[in-house]
C-alpha positions in Angstrom: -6.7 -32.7 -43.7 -4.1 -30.1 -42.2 -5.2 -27.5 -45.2 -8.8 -27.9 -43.8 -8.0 -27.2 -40.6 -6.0 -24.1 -41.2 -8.6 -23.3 -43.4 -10.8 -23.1 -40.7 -8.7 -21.7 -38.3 -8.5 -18.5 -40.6 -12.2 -18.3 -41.2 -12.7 -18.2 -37.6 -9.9 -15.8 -36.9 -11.9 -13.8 -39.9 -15.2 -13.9 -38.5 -13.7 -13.2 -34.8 -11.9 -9.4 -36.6 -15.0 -8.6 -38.3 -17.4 -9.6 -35.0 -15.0 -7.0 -33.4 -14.9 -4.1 -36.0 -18.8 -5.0 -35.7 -19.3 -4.3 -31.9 -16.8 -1.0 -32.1 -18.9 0.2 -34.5 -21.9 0.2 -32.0 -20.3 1.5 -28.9 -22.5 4.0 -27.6 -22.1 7.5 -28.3 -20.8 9.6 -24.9 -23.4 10.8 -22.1 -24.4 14.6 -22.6 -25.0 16.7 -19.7 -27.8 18.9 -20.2 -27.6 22.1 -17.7 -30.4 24.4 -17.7 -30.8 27.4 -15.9 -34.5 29.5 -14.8 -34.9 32.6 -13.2 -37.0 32.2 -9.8 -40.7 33.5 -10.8 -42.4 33.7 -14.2 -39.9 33.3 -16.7 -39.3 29.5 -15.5 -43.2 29.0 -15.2 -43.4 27.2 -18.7 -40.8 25.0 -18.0 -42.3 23.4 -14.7 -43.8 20.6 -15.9 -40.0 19.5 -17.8 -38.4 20.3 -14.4 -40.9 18.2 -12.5 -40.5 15.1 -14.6 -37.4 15.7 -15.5 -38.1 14.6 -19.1 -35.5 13.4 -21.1 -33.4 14.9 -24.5 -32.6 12.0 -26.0 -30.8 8.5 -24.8 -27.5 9.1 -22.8 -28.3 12.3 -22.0 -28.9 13.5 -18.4 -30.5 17.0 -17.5 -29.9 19.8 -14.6 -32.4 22.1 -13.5 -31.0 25.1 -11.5 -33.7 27.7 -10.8 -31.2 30.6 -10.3 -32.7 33.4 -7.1 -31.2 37.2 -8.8 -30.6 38.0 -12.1 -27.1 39.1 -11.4 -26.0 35.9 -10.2 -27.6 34.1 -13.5 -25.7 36.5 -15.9 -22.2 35.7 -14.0 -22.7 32.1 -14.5 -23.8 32.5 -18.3 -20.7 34.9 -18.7 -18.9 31.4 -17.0 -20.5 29.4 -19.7 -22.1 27.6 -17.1 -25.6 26.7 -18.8 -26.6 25.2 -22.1 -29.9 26.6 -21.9 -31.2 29.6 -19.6 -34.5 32.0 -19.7 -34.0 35.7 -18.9 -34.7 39.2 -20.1 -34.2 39.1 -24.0 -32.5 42.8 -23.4 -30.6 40.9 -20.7 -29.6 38.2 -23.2 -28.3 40.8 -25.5 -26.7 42.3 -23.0 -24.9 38.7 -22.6 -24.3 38.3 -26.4 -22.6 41.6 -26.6 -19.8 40.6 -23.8 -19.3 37.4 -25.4 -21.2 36.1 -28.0 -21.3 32.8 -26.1 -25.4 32.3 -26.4 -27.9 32.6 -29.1 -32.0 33.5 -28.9 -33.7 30.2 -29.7 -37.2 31.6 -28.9 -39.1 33.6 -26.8 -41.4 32.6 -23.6 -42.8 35.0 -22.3 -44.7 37.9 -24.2 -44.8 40.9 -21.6 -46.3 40.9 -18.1 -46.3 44.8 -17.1 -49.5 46.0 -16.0 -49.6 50.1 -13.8 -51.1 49.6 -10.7 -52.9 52.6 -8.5 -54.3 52.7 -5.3 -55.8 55.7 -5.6 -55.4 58.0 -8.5 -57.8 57.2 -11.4 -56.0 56.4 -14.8 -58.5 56.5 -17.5 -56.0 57.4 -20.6 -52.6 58.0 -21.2 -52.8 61.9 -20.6 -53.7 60.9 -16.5 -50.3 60.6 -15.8 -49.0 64.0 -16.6 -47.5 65.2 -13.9 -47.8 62.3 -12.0 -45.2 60.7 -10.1 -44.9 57.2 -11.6 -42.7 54.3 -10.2 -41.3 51.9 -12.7 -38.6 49.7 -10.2 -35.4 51.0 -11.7 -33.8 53.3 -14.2 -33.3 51.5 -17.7 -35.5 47.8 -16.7 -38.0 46.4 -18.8 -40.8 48.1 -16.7 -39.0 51.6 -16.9 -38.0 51.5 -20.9 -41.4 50.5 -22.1 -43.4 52.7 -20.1 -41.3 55.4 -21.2 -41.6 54.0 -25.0 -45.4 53.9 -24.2 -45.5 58.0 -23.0 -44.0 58.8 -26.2 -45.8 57.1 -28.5 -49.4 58.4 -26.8 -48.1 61.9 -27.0 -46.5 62.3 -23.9 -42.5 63.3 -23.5 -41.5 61.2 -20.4 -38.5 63.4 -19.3 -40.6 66.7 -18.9 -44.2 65.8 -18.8 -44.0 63.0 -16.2 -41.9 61.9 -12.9 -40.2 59.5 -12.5 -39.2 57.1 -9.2 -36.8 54.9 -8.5 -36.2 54.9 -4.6 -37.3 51.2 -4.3 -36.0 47.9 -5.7 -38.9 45.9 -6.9 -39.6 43.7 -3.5 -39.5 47.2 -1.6 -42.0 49.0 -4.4 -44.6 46.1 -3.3 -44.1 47.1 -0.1 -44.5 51.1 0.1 -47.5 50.2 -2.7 -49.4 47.7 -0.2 -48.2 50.7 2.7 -49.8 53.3 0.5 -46.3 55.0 0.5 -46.7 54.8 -3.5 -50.0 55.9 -5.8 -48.9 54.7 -9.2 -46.1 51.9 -10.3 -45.3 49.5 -13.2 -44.7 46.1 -11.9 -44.7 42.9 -13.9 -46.2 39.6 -12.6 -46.4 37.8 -10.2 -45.7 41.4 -8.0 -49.2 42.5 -9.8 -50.7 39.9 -8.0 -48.8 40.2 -4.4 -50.2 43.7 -4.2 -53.9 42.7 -5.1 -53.4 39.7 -2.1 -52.4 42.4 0.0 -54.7 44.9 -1.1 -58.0 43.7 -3.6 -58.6 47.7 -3.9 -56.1 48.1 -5.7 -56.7 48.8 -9.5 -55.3 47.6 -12.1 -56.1 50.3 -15.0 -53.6 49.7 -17.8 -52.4 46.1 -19.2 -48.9 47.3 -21.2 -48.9 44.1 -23.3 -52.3 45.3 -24.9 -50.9 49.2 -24.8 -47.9 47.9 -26.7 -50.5 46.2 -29.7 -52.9 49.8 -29.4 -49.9 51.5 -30.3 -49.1 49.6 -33.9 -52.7 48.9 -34.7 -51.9 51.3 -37.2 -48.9 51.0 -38.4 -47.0 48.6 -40.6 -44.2 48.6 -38.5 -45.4 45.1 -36.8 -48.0 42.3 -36.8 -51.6 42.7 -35.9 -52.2 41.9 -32.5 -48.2 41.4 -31.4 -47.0 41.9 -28.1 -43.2 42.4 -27.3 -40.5 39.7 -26.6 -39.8 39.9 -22.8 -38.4 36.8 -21.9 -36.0 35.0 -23.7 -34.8 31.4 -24.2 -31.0 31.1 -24.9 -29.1 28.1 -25.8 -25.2 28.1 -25.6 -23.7 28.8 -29.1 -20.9 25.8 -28.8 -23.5 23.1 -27.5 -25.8 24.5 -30.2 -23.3 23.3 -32.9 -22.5 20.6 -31.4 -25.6 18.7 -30.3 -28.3 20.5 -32.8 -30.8 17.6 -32.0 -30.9 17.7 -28.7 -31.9 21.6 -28.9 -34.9 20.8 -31.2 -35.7 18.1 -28.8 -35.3 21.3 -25.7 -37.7 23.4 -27.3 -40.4 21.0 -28.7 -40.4 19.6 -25.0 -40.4 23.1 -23.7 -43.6 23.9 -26.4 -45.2 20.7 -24.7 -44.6 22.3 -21.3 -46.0 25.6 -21.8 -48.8 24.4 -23.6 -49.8 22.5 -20.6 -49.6 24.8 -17.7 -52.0 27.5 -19.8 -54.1 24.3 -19.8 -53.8 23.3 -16.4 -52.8 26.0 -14.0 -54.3 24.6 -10.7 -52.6 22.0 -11.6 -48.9 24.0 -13.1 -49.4 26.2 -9.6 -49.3 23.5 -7.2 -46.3 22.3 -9.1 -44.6 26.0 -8.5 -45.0 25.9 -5.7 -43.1 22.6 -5.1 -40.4 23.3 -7.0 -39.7 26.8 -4.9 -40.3 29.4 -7.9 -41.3 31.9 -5.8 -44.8 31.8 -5.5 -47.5 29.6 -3.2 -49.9 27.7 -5.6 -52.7 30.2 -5.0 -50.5 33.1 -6.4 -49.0 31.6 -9.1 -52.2 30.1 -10.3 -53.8 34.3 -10.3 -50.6 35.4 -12.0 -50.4 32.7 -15.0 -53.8 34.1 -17.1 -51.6 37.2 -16.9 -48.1 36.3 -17.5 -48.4 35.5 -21.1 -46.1 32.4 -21.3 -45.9 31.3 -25.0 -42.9 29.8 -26.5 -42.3 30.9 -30.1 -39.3 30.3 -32.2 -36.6 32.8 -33.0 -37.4 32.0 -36.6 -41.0 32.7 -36.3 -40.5 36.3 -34.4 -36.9 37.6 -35.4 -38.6 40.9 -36.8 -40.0 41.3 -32.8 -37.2 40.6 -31.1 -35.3 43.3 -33.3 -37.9 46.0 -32.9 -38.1 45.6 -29.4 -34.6 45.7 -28.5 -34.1 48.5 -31.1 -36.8 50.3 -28.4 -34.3 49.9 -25.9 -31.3 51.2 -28.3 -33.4 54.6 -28.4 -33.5 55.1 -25.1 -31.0 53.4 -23.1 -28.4 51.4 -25.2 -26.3 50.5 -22.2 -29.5 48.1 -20.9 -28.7 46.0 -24.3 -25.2 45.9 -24.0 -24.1 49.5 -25.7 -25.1 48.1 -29.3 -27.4 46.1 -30.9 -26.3 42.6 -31.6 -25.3 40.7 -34.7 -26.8 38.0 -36.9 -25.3 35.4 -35.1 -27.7 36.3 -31.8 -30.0 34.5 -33.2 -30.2 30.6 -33.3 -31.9 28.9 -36.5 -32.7 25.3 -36.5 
């Protein structure tokens, strides 16, 4: 009777080990953070409807939305490693990369928004603006290199045949344009729109996004009917590695997001609104036809995103960081 007992004793004490080898074998895995980071206006369109719901990675993992006011005061945080994911300027995110190598291109959003505004001067072709005074916001910005790229490849040489602008900071160029202080500038959206709030005789006679695709139509250089890489989606290199799932489930929700607001932008602009982008709902919902927001993997447009930034190389290398960047720039699920 006594070796029954202790018999049974030891199974139990068995059973109890492997019930608790059992259960720490199914402790949850640790809560992840999630901090994402958007520039106020366009570039953080796509991503309104995640921010609104606040849609979720994965279990046990939370997300942080930040919609960040300047671009300086977003690159000092990324510098910080403060984000896991951001959207900026992809020569801004190279610019990044080349200080630190701390974030990686996992796609772009947003495929040019640069249009030339007039109020009065009639642009029919590219040879209108010799010897015109053009205003492109600042020396070496997206607006400024491409328009300069643009010049060239129509025949014009932008340092003798053209002038060039660059008393105002890109609130103040809306400004002197609506005052009339200014004939001809480059702005991107949603300023396109401010000024034809302000002023509906304004004209809008070149869209840069389908000068950009004119100028390779025949060439082999890139894809029929491609526009350039502005914005870019960048994902912190050591989250990357460490939580690989989590960034496929970023970008297919980001994908989902996009795809809506081009579906629904009455809908998407009230929602900007809201969520203090920058723009009322009546704005934002003229400026999203024309903003371009598509999110495409870096797999799927790693030739683009070279080309372009090697545009910026040739004329101003220090707006990419002084060099172009490595391999490793760019994330592959």
């Amino acid at each position: 009777m006594k070796k029954i007992v202790l018999c049974l004793i030891l199974g139990l004490l068995v059973f109890g080990a492997a019930g608790c080898s059992e259960q720490k074998s199914e402790e949850p895995t640790p809560p992840v953070e999630v901090k994402i980071a958007g520039l106020k206006g366009p570039s953080s369109m796509g991503m309104i409807k995640m921010i609104d719901e606040q849609i979720s990675f994965g279990e046990n993992v939370s997300v942080n939305y930040d919609i960040v006011p300047a671009p300086d005061t977003l690159v000092a945080k990324l510098l910080n490693g403060e984000y896991d994911f951001a959207t900026l300027p992809t020569n801004t995110a190279s610019i990044i990369y080349n200080k630190k190598e701390a974030y990686q291109i996992s796609g772009i959003c947003t495929w040019g928004m640069l249009y030339v505004v007039s109020n009065e001067e009639e642009i029919n072709d590219w040879q209108d603006f010799s010897g015109k005074t053009i205003f492109p916001f600042a020396q070496a910005s997206t607006p400024d290199v491409l328009f300069k790229y643009l010049l060239n490849m129509n025949g014009l040489d932008p340092e003798k045949d053209v002038n060039f602008d660059y008393s105002f900071q890109q609130a103040e160029l809306v400004q002197a344009f609506a005052a009339g202080q200014v004939s001809i500038a480059v702005l991107p959206e949603p300023f396109v729109t401010a000024v034809t709030m302000k002023n509906p005789d304004v004209k809008i006679p070149m869209n840069l996004q389908e000068e950009w695709k004119s100028a390779h139509a025949t060439t082999s250089v890139l894809p029929i009917d491609a526009s350039y890489p502005m914005t870019a989606v960048v994902v912190r290199k050591e989250f990357a590695s460490q939580h690989s799932e989590i960034v496929t489930q970023f970008m297919n929700e980001y994908e989902n997001s996009v795809n809506w607001v081009n579906e629904n932008p009455a809908e998407a602009s009230r929602l900007i609104e809201k969520h203090e982008l920058g723009l009322t709902a009546k704005a934002a919902e003229s400026a999203i036809p024309r903003c371009n927001i598509e999110l495409v993997r870096t797999s799927d447009c790693k030739q683009l995103i070279e080309f372009y930034l090697n545009v910026f190389n040739d004329f101003s290398p220090q707006s990419i960081g002084g060099k172009l960047p490595d391999e490793n720039f760019y994330y592959g699920e």
